[in-house]
Every structure is written in C-alpha cells, then in structure tokens.
N, C-alpha and C positions, 0 to 999 in steps of 0.2 A: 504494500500500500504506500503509497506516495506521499507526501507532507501537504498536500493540498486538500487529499480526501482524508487521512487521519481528522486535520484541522476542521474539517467539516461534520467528520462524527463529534468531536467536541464540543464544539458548536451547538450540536442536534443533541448533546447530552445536558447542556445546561438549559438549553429551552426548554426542554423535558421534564427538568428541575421544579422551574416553575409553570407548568404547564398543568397545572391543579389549585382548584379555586383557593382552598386554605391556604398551599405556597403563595401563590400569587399575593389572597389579604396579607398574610404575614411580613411582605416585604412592601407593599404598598404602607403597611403600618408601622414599618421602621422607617421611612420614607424623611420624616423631620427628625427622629432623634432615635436613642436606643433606649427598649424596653427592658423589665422583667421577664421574665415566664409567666408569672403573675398575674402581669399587665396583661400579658396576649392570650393567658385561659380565660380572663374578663370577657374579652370580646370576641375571643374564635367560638362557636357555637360545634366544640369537638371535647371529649376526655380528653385529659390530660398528658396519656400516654400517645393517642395520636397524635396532637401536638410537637412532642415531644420528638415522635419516629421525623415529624415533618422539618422540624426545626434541625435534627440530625442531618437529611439530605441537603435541605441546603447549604447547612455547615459544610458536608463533607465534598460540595461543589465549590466551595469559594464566595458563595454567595452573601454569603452572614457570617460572624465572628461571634465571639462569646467573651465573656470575662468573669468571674467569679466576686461577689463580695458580700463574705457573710456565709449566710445558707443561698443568696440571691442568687440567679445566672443572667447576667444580661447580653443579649443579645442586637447586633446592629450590624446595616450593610455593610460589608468588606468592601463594595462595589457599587456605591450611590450612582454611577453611569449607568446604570441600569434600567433606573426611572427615566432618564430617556428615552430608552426603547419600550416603556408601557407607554410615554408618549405618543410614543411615533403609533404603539396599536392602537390608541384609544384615536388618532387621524384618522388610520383605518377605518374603524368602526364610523365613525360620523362621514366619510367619505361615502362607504357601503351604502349607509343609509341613508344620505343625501342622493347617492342613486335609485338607491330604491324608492324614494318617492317620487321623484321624476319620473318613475319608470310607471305610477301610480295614476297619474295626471295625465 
C-alpha cells in the first residue's frame, strides 16, 4: 500500500471516530472549553460506561486529551481544527437543503 492510500485509510478512520451522534455531541461540547466526565454524563442522554467506551475512542484517535485532578478526568480537544470541519458539514447540510427547497418550488 502506498503512503497516499495508507493516508487515506487514516483519514477514513478518524471520521469514523466521530461518525456517531454521542462522539460527534461530545466534541461539539468540548468545542469552548474542557469538561469533567461529570459534566458530559449531565448532558449525554447515555450510562456512564458508554460514555466512557466513547470518550476512550476518541482519546485513542487523537481526538481528545485527558488530564486527571483529584478523583476528576477532564477531558478536551487535542485538535480544536476540527470544529472546522463540523463547519464546513453543517454548509453542507444548509447547502443540501437550500437545494432541496428549490427543488420544492
């Protein structure tokens, strides 16, 4: 395999990352600042050990960081570039949809 398609399974393994709605809120909710665990069982509508599995994958993608203080873990992007590219999908989605109402009319 070539360094071009490698780069591109990688690629396709970090979208995959967050390619599930909990991932997805989780990193839209680190988005201004870094959380507890805590924090994100408050408002994920998941147990705590799903949570947990989910915050693990992103971690183990680079996508999120951890630090320990106390009993506490907090968690935040490694990678705040990344909100850009929820960006660029949410143009997507208003673009789509902008055609599709045209497509209405």
């Amino acid at each position: 395999m070539d360094n071009r398609n490698k780069l591109t399974e990688l690629k396709a393994e970090i979208l995959k990352s967050i390619a599930h709605p909990t991932r997805l809120a989780i990193v839209e909710m680190l988005s201004d600042s870094e959380k507890c665990v805590c924090e994100l069982n408050e408002q994920i509508d998941a147990d705590h050990s799903t949570i947990s599995k989910h915050l693990s994958l992103l971690k183990r993608n680079g996508i999120l960081s951890c630090r320990k203080e106390g009993l506490k873990v907090f968690y935040r992007l490694e990678v705040p570039c990344i909100l850009k590219f929820m960006d660029c999908i949410t143009d997507v989605i208003r673009k789509r949809t902008d055609q599709h109402l045209e497509a209405l009319k």
